[in-house]
N, C-alpha and C positions, 0 to 999 in steps of 0.2 A: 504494500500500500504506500501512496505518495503522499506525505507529510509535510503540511504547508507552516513554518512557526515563526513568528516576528522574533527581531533579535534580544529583546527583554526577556520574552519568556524560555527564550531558546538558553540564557543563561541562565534561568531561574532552576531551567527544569534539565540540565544536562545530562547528571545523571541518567534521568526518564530518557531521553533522546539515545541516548548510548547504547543503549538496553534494547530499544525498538530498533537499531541501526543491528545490533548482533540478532536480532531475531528474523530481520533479512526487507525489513522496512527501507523505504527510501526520504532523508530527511532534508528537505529545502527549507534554508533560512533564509529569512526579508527583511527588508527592510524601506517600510512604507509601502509595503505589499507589493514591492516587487525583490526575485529571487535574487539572490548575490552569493550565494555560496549551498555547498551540499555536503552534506556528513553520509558517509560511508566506510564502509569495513574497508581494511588491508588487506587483499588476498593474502590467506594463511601461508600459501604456498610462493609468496612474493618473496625476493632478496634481493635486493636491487644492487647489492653488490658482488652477488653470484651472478645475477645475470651481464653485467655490467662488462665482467671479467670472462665472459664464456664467449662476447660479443669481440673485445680486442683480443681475444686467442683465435678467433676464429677469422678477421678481420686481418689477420697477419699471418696467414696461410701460404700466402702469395706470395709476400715481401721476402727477399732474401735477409738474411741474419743481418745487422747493422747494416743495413739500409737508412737513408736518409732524406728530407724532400726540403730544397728549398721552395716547394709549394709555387712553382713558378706556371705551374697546371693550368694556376689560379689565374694566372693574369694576360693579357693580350699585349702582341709584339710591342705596344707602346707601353706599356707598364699599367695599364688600367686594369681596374676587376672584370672580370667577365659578367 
């Protein structure tokens, strides 16, 4: 269920919100009845620095061992970004 709650009550009643977000609710905060923010779970199964690290190992598959980039990819024969 989607859960509409002004940002007063939304601190009043935190706890309560927390509880309704682990039970698999979805909680929208307002203010001046319009939405600005959403409370939601952490996938349990998230690690943002396991995946973070599975991402540049696997990102550097290609690259020879000390390899290096003056990033020059980046920029056009006259030295501007692309």
């Amino acid at each position: 269920m989607r859960i509409l709650v002004e940002v007063t009550e939304a601190a009043a009643r935190f706890e309560e919100l927390i509880e309704l977000v682990l039970r698999g609710d979805a909680i929208v905060i307002c203010r001046d009845e319009r939405p600005i923010a959403t409370l939601m779970p952490i996938a349990k199964t998230a690690n943002a620095e396991l995946g973070f690290l599975e991402l540049a190992a696997e990102g550097r598959k290609t690259v020879p061992p000390g390899t290096t980039s003056d990033h020059s990819d980046l920029y056009d024969e006259h030295g501007l970004p692309i």
